[in-house]
MIGULO-807847 format. One record per residue (C-alpha): x, y, z; residue number from 1. Coordinates in nm, 2 decimals, padded with zeros to 4 digits. Example, Ala and Ser with C-alpha at 12.3 -4.5 7.8 and 13.67 -1.06 7.14 Angstrom:
+--------+--------+--------+-----+
!     c1 !     c2 !     c3 !   k !
+--------+--------+--------+-----+
!  01.23 ! -00.45 !  00.78 !   1 !
!  01.37 ! -00.11 !  00.71 !   2 !
+--------+--------+--------+-----+
END
This chain:
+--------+--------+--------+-----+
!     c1 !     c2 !     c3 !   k !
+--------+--------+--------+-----+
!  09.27 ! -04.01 ! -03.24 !   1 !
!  09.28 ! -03.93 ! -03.62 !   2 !
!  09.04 ! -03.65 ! -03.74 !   3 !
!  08.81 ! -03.87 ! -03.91 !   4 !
!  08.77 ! -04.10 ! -03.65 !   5 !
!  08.70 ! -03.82 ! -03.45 !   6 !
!  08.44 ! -03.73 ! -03.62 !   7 !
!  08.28 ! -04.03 ! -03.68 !   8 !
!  08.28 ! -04.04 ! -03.27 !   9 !
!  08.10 ! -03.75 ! -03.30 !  10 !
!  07.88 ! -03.81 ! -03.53 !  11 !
!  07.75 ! -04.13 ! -03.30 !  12 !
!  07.72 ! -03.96 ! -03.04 !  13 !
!  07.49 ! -03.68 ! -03.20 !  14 !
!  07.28 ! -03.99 ! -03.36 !  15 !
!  07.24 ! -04.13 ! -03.01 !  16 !
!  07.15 ! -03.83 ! -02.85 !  17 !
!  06.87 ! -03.79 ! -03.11 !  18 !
!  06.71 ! -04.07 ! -03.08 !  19 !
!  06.72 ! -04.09 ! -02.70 !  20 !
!  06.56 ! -03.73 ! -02.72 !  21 !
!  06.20 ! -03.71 ! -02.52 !  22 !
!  05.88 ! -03.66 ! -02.78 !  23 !
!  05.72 ! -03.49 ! -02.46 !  24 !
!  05.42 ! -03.51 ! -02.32 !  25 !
!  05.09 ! -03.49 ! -02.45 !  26 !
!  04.74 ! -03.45 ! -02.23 !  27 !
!  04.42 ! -03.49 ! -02.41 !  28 !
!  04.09 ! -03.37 ! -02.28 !  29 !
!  03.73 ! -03.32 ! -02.38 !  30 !
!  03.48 ! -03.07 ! -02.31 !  31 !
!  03.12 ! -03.06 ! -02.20 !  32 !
!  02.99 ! -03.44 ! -02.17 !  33 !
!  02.94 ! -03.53 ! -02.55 !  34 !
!  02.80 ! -03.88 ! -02.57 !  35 !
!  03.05 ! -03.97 ! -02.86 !  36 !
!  03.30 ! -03.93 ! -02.62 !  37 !
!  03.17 ! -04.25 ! -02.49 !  38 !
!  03.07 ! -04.45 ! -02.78 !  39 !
!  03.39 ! -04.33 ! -03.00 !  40 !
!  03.65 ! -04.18 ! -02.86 !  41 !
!  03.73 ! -04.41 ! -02.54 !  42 !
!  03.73 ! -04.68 ! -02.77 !  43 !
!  03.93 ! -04.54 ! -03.00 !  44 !
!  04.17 ! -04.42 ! -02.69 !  45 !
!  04.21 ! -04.73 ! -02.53 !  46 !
!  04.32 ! -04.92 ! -02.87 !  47 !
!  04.65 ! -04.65 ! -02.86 !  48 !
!  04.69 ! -04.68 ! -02.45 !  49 !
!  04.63 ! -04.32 ! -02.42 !  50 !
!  04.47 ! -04.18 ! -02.09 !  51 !
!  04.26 ! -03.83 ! -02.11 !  52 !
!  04.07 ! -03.60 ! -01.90 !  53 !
!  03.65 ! -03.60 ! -01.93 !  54 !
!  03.53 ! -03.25 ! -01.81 !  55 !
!  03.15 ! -03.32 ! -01.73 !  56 !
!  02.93 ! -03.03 ! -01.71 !  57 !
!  02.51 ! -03.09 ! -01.66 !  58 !
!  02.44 ! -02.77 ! -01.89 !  59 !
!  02.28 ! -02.75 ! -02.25 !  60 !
!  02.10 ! -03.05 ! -02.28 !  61 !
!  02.23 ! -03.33 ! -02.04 !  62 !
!  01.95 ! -03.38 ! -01.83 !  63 !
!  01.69 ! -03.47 ! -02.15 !  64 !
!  01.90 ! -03.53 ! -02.45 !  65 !
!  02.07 ! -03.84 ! -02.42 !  66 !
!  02.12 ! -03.92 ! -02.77 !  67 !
!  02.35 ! -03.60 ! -02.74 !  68 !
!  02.46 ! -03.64 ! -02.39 !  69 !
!  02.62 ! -03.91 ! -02.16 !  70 !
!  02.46 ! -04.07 ! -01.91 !  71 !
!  02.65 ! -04.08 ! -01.55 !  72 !
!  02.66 ! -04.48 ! -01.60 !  73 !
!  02.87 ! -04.40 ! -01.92 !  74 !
!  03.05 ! -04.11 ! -01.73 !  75 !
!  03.13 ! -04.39 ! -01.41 !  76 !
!  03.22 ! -04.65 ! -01.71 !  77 !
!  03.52 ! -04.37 ! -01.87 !  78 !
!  03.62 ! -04.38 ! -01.54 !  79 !
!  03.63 ! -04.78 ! -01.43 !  80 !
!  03.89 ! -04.79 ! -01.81 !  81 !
!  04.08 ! -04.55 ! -01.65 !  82 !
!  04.02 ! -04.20 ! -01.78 !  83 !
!  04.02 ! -03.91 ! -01.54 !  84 !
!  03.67 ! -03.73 ! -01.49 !  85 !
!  03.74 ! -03.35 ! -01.39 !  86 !
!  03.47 ! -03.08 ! -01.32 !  87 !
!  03.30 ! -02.88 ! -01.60 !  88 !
!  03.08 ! -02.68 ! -01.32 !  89 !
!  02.68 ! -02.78 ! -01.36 !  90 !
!  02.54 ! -02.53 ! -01.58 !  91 !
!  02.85 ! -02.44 ! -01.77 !  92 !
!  02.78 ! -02.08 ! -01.73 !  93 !
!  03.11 ! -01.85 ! -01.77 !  94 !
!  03.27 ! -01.79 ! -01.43 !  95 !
!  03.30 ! -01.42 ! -01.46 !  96 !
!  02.91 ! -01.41 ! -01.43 !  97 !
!  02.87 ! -01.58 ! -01.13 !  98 !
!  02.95 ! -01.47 ! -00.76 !  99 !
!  03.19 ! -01.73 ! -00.53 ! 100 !
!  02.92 ! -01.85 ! -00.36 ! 101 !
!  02.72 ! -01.97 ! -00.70 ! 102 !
!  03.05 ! -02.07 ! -00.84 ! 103 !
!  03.15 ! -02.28 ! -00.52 ! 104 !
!  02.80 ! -02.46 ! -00.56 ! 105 !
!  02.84 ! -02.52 ! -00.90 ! 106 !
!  03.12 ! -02.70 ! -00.89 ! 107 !
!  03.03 ! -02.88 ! -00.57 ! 108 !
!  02.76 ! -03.04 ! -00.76 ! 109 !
!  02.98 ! -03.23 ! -01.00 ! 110 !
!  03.18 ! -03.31 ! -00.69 ! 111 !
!  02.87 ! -03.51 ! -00.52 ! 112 !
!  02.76 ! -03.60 ! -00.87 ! 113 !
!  03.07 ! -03.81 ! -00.86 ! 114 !
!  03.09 ! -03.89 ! -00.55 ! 115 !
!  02.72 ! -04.05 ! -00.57 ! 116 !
!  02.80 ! -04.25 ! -00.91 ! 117 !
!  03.13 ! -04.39 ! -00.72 ! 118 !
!  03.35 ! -04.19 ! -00.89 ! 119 !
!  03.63 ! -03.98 ! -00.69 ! 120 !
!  03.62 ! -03.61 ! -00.64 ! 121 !
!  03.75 ! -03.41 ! -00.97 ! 122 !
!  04.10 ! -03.27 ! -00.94 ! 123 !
!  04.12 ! -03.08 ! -01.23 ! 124 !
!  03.90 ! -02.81 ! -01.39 ! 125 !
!  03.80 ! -02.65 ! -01.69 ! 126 !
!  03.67 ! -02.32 ! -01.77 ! 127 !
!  03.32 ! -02.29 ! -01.94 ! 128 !
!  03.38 ! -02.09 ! -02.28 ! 129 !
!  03.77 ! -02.06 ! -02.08 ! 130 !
!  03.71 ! -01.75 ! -01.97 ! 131 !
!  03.92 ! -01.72 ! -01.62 ! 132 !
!  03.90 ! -01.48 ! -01.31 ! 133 !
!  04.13 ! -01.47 ! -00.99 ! 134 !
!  03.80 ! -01.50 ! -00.82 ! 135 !
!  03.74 ! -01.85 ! -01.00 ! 136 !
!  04.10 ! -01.96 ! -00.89 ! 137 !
!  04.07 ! -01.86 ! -00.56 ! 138 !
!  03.74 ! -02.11 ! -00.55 ! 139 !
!  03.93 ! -02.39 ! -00.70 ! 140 !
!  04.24 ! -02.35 ! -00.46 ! 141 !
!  04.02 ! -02.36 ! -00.21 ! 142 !
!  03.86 ! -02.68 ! -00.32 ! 143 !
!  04.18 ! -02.81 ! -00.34 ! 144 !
!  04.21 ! -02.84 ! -00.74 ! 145 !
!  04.52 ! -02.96 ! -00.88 ! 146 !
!  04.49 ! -02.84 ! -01.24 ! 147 !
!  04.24 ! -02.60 ! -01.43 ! 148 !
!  04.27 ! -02.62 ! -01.81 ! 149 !
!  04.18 ! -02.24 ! -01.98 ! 150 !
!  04.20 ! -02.11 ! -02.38 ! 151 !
!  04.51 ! -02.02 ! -02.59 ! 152 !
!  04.68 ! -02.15 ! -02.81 ! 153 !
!  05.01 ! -02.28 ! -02.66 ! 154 !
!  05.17 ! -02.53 ! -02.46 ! 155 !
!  05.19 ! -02.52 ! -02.07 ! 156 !
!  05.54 ! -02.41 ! -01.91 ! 157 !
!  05.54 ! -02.55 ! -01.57 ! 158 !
!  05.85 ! -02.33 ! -01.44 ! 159 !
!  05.58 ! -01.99 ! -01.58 ! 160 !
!  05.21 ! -02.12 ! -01.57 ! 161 !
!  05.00 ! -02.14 ! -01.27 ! 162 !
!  04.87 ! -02.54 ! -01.29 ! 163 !
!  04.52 ! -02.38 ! -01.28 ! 164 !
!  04.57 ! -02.17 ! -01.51 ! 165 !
!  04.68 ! -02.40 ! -01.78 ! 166 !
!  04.66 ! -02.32 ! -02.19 ! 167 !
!  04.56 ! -02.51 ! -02.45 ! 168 !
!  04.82 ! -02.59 ! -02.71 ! 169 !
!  04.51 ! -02.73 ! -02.98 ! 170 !
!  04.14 ! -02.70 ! -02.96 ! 171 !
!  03.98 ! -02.90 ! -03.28 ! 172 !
!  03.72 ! -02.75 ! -03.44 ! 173 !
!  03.60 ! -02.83 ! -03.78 ! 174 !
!  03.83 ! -02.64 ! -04.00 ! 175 !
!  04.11 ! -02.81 ! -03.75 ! 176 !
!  04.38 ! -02.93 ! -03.98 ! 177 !
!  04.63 ! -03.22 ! -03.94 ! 178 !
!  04.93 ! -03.00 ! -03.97 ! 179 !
!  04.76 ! -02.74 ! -03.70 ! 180 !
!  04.77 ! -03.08 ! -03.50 ! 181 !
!  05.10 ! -03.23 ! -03.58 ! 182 !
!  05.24 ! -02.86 ! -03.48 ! 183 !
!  05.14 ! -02.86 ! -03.17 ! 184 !
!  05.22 ! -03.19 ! -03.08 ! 185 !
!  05.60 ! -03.06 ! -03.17 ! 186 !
!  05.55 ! -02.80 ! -02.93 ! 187 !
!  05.55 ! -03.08 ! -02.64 ! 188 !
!  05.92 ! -03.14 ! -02.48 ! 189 !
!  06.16 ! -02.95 ! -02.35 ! 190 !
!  06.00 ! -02.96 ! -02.01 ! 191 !
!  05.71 ! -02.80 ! -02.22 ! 192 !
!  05.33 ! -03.01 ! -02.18 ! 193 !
!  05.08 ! -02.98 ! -02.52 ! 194 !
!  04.74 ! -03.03 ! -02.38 ! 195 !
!  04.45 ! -03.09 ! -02.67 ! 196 !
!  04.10 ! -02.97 ! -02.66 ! 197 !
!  03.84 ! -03.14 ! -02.82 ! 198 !
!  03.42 ! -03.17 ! -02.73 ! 199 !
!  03.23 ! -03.39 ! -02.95 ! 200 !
!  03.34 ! -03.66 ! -03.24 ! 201 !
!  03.13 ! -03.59 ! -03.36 ! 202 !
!  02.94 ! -03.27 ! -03.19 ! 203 !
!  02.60 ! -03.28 ! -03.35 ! 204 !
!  02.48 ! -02.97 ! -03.11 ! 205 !
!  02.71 ! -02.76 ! -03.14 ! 206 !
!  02.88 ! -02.83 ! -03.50 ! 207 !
!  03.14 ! -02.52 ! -03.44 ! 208 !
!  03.34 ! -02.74 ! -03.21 ! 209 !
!  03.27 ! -03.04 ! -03.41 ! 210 !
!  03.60 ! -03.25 ! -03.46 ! 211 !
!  03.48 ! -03.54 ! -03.75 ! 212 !
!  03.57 ! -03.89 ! -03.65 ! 213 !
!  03.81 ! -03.95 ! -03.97 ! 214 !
!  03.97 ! -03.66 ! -03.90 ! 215 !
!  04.04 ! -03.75 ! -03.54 ! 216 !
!  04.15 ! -04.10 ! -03.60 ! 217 !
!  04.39 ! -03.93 ! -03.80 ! 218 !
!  04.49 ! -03.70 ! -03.55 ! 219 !
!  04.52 ! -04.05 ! -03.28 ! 220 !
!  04.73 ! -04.19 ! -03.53 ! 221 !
!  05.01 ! -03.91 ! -03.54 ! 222 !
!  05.02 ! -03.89 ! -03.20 ! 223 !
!  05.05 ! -04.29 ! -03.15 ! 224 !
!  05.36 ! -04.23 ! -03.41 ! 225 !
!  05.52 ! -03.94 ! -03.25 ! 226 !
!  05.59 ! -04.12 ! -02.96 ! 227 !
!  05.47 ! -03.89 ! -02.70 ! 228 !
!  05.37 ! -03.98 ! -02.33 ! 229 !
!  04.99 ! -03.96 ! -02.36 ! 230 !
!  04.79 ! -03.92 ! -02.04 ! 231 !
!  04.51 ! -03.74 ! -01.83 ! 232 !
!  04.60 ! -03.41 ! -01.64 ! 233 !
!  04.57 ! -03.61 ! -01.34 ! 234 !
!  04.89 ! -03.79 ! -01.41 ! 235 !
!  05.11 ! -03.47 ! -01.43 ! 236 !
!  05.39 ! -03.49 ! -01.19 ! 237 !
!  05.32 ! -03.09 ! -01.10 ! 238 !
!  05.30 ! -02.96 ! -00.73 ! 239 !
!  04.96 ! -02.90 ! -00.59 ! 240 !
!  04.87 ! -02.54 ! -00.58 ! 241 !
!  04.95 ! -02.37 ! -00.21 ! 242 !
!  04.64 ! -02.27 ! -00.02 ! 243 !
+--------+--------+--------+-----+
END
């Protein structure tokens, strides 16, 4: 074969191998029950086909404040279109100040809090204000949790992390830019998983983890274009955690 027919050949095959390269995958979740999680965001969600994970906590103000706060009939409805509900504990109290035994019933309330609203038992997890203890993940391996999102500010490595102790590649707050976002969405792939915190859109009670509703639509819109695998932490293909 000539030389520069040889590298044309080579050239294809580089083109081809770029555009069958994998975007990754991307796993979006939301903290703390915000009602705009209901009235915006799953809309907005299911218009892209993109799955996420709800955490549901019954702290701050979720037992008075439903103009704030989701109802469990709008927490069962996430879950009948398909998003995962995962366990946010029920007072949302930082799991270094609380003993096993208040941790275990903690979470075992969102657990029957589910299970009485027909929903099924939470497999994954996150950690109020993601502070983390071996303590905490000796609880949720013994409630047979699957995943437990934490902090950070990277993606998840599933041949390094512990699946319950997972990091955050993004976590939107309102100074949250679009490049922030569109950087780590690039850091899915590779084997690599970019999972993306948010809470409210907007969060009117607690405006330092506010994400606004432009913005995020935005944000949806990259990701629809990047091409990434968008789903819940449920839908990981990942090992469940030995006892």
């Amino acid at each position: 074969m000539k030389p520069r027919i040889l590298l044309i050949f080579l050239l294809c095959l580089t083109n081809l191998g770029a555009e069958k390269k994998d975007p990754g995958t991307v796993v979006l979740t939301f903290d703390d029950s915000v009602a705009s999680q209901a009235t915006f965001v799953a809309p907005l969600l299911k218009k892209y086909g993109f799955g996420a994970t709800f955490f549901i906590t019954e702290g701050f103000g979720f037992s008075k404040d439903k103009k704030n706060y989701m109802t469990w009939e709008q927490i069962k409805k996430l879950h009948e279109d398909g998003f995962e509900i995962g366990n946010h504990t029920r007072r949302h109290i930082s799991v270094g100040r609380q003993t096993e035994e208040q941790l275990h019933a903690d979470v075992e309330y969102i657990e029957k809090q589910c299970e009485t609203h027909g929903i099924p038992k939470p497999v994954s997890f996150c950690y109020p204000a993601y502070q983390t203890t071996k303590r905490a993940v000796k609880v949720l391996r013994q409630r047979g949790y699957r995943f437990a999102r934490t902090g950070g500010s990277r993606a998840y490595d599933p041949e390094k992390d512990d699946p319950l102790l997972m990091p955050q590649a993004f976590d939107g707050k309102p100074k949250s830019t679009l490049a922030q976002f569109k950087e780590a969405v690039a850091k899915a792939g590779n084997g690599k998983i970019a999972i993306m915190t948010f809470h409210g859109v907007p969060d009117v009670k607690h405006p330092w983890v506010n994400t606004d509703p432009e913005k995020f639509e935005a944000y949806m819109k990259h990701l629809k274009e990047s091409g990434c695998r968008v789903i819940a932490l449920q839908d990981l293909k990942i090992p469940k955690p030995s006892e």
